[in-house]
C-alpha positions as protocol buffer text, in pm:
chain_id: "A"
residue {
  index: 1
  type: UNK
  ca { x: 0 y: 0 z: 0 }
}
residue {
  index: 2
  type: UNK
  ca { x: 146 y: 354 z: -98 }
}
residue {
  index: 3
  type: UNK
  ca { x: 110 y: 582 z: 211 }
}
residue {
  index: 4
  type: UNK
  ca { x: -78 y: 917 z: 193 }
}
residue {
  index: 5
  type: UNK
  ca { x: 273 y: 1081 z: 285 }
}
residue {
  index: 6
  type: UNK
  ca { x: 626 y: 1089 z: 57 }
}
residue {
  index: 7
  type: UNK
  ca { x: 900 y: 1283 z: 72 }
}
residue {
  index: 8
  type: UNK
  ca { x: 1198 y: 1328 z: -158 }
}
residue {
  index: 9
  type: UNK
  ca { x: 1432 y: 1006 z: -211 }
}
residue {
  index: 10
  type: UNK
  ca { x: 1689 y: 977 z: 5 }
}
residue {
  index: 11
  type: UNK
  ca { x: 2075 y: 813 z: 25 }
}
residue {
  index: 12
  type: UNK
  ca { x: 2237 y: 795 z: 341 }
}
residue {
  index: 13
  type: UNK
  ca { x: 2539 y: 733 z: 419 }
}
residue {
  index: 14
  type: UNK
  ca { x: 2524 y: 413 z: 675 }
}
residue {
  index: 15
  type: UNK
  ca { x: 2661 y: 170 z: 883 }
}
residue {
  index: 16
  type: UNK
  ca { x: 2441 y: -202 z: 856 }
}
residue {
  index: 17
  type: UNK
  ca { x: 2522 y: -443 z: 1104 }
}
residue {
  index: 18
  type: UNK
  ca { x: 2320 y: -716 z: 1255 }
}
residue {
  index: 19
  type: UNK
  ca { x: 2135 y: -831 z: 1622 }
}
residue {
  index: 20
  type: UNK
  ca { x: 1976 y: -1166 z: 1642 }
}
residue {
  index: 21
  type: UNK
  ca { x: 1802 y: -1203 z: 1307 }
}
residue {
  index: 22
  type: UNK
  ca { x: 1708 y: -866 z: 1220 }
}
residue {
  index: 23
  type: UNK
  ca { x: 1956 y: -622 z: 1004 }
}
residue {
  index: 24
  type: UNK
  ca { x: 1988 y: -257 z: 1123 }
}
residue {
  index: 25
  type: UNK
  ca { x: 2094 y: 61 z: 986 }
}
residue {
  index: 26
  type: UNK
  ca { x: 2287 y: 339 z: 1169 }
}
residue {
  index: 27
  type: UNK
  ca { x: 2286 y: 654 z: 947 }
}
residue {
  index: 28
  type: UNK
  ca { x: 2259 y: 1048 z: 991 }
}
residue {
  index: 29
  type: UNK
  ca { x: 2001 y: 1246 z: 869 }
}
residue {
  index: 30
  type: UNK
  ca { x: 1975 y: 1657 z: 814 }
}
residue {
  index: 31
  type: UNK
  ca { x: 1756 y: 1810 z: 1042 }
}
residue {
  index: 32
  type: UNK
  ca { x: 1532 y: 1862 z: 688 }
}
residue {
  index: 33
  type: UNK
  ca { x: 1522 y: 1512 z: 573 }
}
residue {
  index: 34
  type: UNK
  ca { x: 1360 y: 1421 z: 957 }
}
residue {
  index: 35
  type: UNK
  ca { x: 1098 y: 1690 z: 912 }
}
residue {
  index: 36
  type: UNK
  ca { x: 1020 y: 1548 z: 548 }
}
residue {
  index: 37
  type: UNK
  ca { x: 1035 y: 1231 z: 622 }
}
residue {
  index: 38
  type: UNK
  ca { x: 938 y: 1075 z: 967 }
}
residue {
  index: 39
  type: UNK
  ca { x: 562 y: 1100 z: 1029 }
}
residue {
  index: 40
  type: UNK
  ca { x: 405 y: 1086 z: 1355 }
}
residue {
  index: 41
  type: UNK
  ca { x: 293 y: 735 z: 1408 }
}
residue {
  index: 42
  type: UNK
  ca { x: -84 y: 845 z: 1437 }
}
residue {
  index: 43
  type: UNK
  ca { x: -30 y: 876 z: 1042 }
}
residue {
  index: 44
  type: UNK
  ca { x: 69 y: 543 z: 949 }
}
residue {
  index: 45
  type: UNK
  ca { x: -125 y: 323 z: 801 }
}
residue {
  index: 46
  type: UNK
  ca { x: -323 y: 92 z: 1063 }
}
residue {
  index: 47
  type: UNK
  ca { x: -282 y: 380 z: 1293 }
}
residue {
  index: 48
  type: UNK
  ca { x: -498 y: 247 z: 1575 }
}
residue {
  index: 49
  type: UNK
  ca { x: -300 y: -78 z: 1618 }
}
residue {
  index: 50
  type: UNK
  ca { x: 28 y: 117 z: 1584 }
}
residue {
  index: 51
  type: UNK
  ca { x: -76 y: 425 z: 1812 }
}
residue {
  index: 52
  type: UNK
  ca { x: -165 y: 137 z: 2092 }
}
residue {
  index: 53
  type: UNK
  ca { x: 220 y: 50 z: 2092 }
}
residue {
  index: 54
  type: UNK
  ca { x: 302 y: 408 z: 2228 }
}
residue {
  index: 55
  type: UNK
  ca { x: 289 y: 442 z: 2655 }
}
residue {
  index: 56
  type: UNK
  ca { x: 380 y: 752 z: 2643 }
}
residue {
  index: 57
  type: UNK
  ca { x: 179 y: 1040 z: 2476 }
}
residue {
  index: 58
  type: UNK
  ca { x: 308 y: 1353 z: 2237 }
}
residue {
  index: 59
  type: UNK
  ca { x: 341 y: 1623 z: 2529 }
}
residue {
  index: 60
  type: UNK
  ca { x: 372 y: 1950 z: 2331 }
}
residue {
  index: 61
  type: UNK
  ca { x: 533 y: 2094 z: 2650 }
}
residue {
  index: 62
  type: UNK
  ca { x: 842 y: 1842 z: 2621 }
}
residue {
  index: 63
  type: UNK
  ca { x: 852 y: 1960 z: 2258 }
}
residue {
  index: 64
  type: UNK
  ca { x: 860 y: 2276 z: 2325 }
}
residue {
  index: 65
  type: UNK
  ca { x: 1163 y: 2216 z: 2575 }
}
residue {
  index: 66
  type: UNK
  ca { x: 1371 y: 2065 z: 2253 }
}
residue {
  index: 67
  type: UNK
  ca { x: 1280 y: 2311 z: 1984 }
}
residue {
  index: 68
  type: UNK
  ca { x: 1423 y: 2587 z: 2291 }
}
residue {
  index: 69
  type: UNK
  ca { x: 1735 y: 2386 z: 2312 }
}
residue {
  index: 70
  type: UNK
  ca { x: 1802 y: 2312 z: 1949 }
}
residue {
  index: 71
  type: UNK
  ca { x: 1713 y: 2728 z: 1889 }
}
residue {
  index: 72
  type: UNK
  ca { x: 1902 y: 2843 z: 2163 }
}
residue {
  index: 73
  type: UNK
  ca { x: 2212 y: 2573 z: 2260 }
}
residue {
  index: 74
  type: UNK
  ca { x: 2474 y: 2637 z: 1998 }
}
residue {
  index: 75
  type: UNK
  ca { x: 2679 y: 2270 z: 2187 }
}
residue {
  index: 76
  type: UNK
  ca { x: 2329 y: 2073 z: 2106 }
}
residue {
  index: 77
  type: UNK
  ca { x: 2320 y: 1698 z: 2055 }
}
residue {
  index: 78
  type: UNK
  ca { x: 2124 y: 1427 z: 2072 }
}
residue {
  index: 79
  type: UNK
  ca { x: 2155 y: 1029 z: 2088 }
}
residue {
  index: 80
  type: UNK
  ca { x: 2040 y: 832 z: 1804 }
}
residue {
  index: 81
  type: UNK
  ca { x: 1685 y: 861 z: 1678 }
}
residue {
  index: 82
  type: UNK
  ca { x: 1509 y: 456 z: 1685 }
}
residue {
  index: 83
  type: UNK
  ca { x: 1280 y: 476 z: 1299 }
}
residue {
  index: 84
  type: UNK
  ca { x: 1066 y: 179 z: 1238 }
}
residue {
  index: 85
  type: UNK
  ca { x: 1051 y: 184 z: 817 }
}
residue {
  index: 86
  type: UNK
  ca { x: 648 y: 16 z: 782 }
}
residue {
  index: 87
  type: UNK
  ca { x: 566 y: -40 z: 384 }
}
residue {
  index: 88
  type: UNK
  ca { x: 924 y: -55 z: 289 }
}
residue {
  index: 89
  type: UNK
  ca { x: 1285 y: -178 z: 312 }
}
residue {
  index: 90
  type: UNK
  ca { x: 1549 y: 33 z: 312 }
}
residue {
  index: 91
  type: UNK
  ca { x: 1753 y: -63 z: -2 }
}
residue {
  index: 92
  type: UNK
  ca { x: 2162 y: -170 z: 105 }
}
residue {
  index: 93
  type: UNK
  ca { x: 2412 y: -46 z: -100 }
}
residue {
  index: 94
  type: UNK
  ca { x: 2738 y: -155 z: 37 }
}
residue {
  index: 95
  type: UNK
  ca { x: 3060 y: 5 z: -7 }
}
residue {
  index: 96
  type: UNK
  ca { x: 3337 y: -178 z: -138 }
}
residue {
  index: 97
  type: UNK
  ca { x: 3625 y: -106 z: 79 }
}
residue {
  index: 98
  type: UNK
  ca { x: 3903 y: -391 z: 107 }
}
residue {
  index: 99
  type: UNK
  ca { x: 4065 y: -276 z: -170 }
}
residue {
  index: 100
  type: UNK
  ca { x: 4042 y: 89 z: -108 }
}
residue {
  index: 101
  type: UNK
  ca { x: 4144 y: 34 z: 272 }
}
residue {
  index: 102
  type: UNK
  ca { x: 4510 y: 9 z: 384 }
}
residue {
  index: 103
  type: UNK
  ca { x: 4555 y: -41 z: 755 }
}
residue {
  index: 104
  type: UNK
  ca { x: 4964 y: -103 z: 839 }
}
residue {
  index: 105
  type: UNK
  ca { x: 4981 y: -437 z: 741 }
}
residue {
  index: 106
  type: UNK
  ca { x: 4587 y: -545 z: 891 }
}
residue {
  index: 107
  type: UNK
  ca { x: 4317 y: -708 z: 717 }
}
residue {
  index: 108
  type: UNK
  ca { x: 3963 y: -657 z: 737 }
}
residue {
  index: 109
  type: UNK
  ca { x: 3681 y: -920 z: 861 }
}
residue {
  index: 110
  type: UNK
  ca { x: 3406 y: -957 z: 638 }
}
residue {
  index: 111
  type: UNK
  ca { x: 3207 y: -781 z: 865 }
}
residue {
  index: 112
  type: UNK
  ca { x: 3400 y: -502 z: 889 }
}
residue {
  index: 113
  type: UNK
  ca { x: 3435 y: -533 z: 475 }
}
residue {
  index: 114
  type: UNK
  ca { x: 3102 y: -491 z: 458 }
}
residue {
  index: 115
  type: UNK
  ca { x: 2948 y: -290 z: 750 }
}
residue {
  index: 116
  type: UNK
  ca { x: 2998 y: 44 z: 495 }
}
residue {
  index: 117
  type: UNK
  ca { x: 2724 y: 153 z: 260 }
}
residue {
  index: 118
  type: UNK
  ca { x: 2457 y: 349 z: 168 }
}
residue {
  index: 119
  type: UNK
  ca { x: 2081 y: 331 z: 249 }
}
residue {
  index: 120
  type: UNK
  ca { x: 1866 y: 437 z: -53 }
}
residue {
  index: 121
  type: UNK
  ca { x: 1483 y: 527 z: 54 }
}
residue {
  index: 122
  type: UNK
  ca { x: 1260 y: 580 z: -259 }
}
residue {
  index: 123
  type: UNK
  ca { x: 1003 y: 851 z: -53 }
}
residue {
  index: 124
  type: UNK
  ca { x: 753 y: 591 z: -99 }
}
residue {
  index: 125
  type: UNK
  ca { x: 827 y: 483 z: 299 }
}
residue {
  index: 126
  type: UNK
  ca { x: 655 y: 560 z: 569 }
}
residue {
  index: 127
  type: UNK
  ca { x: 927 y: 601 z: 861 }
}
residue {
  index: 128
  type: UNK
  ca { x: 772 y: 657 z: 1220 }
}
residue {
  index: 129
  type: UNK
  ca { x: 974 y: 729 z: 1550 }
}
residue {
  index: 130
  type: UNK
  ca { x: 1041 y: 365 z: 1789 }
}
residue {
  index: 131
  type: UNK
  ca { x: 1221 y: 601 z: 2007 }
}
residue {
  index: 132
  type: UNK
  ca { x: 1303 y: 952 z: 2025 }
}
residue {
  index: 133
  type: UNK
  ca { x: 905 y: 1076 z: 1893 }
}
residue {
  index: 134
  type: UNK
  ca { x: 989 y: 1403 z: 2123 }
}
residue {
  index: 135
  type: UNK
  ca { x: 1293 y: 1489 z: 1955 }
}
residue {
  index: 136
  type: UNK
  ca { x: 1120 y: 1450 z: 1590 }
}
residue {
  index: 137
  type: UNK
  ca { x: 856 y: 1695 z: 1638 }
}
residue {
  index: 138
  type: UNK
  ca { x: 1132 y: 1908 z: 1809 }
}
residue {
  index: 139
  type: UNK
  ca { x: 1375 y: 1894 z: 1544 }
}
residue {
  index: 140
  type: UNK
  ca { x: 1002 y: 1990 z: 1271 }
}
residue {
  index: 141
  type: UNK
  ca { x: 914 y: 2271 z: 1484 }
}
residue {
  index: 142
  type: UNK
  ca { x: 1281 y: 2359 z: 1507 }
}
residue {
  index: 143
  type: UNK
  ca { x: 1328 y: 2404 z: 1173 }
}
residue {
  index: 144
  type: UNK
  ca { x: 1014 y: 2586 z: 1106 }
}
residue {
  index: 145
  type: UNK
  ca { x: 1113 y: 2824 z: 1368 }
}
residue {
  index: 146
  type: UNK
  ca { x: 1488 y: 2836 z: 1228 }
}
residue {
  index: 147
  type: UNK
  ca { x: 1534 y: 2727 z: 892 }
}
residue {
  index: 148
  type: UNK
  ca { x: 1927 y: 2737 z: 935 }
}
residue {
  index: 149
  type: UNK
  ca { x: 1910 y: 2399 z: 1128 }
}
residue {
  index: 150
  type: UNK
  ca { x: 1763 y: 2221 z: 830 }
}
residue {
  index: 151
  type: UNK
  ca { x: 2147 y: 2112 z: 793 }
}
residue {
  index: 152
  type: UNK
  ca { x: 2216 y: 2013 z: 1101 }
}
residue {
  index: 153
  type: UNK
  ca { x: 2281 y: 1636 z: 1162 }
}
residue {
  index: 154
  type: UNK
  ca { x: 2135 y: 1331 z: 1348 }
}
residue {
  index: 155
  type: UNK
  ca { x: 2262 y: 994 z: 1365 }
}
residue {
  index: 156
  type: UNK
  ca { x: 1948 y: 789 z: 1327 }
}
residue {
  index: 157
  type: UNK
  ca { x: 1912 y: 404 z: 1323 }
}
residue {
  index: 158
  type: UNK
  ca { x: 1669 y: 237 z: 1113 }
}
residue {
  index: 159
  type: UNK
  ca { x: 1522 y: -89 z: 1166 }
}
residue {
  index: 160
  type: UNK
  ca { x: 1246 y: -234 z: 870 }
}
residue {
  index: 161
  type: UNK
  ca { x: 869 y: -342 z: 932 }
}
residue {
  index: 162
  type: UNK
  ca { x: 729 y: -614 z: 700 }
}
residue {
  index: 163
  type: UNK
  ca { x: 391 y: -522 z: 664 }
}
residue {
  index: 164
  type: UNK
  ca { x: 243 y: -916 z: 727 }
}
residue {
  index: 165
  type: UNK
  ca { x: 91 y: -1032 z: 1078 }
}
residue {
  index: 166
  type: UNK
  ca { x: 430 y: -1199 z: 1161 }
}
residue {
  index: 167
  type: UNK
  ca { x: 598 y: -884 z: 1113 }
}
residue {
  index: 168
  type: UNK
  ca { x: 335 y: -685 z: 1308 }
}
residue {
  index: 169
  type: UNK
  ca { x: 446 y: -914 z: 1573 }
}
residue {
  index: 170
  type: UNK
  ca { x: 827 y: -870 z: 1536 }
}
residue {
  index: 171
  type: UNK
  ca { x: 781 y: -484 z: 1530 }
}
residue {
  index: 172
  type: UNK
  ca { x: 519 y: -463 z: 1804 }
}
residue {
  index: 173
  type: UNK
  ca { x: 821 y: -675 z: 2004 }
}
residue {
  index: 174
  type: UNK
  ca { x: 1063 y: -456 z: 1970 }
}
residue {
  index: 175
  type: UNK
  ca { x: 854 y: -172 z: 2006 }
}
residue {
  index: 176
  type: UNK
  ca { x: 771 y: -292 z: 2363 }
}
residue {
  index: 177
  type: UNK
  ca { x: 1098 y: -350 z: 2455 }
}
residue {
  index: 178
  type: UNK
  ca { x: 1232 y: -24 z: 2339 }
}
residue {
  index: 179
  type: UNK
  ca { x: 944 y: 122 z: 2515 }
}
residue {
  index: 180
  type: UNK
  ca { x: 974 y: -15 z: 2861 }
}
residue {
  index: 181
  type: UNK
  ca { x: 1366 y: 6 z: 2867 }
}
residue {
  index: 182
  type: UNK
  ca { x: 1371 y: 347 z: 2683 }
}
residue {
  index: 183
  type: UNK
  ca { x: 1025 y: 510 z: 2805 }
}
């Protein structure tokens, strides 16, 4: 199912690695591309079932704390941004780097081979926020406040949704997990 919301394709650069049986994707993102991009999970498609997964609700107070400290704090930062990716798979593009790599006489793994890439989103993705839902909408109203921190940069890590029951299962999961830990 297309969702109701693109946004311009994307390539990031990344890091894949892998926990268990699910692949994961550290990458940054400009403060723009988040604002584009990740949709509050009231959006997504099966919205109720999704929007039962959060414990804790959108507090526009604790929003308005972060678009403050991104507007105000010029030594800002943030941890990484948890997106789920629902309708889509980010698309790998890995990096070939033994040959371009020369490290005194070391070799590389083949994980560490092939850990470097690129993650290409088409727009056609809907991308929602496992953890760090505060800092999204602070880092939107942010830039609409101040659009000189659409450049600024986020390390986000991105983590696919198949959109079957079993995957419903392995993201609502995780979800939980990241909640109770995180939340």
């Amino acid at each position: 199912m297309k969702p109701d919301h693109s946004f311009p394709p994307l390539l990031l650069p990344t890091l894949r690695a892998k926990m268990g049986d699910r692949w994961y994707y550290t990458a940054t993102m400009t403060f723009a591309d988040i604002a584009a991009a990740v949709q509050p999970v009231d959006q997504i498609h099966e919205k109720a079932e999704l929007k039962t997964w959060i414990q804790r609700q959108l507090r526009q107070e604790r929003t308005q704390q972060i678009v403050e400290y991104l507007c105000r704090q010029k030594e800002r930062f943030f941890n990484a941004i948890v997106l789920g990716v629902y309708g889509g798979e980010p698309e790998w593009d890995q990096v070939a780097i033994q040959e371009n790599l020369s490290l005194a006489g070391q070799s590389l793994t083949e994980r560490e081979a092939n850990a470097f890439g690129f993650v290409r989103l088409s727009g056609n993705e809907s991308i929602f926020a496992i953890d760090g839902q505060h800092r999204v909408e602070g880092i939107r109203e942010a830039v609409a406040a101040d659009p000189n921190l659409k450049d600024e940069e986020q390390t986000v890590i991105f983590i696919s949704h198949v959109t079957t029951n079993e995957g419903r299962e392995r993201t609502r999961r995780l979800f939980c997990f990241v909640s109770r830990i995180c939340g």
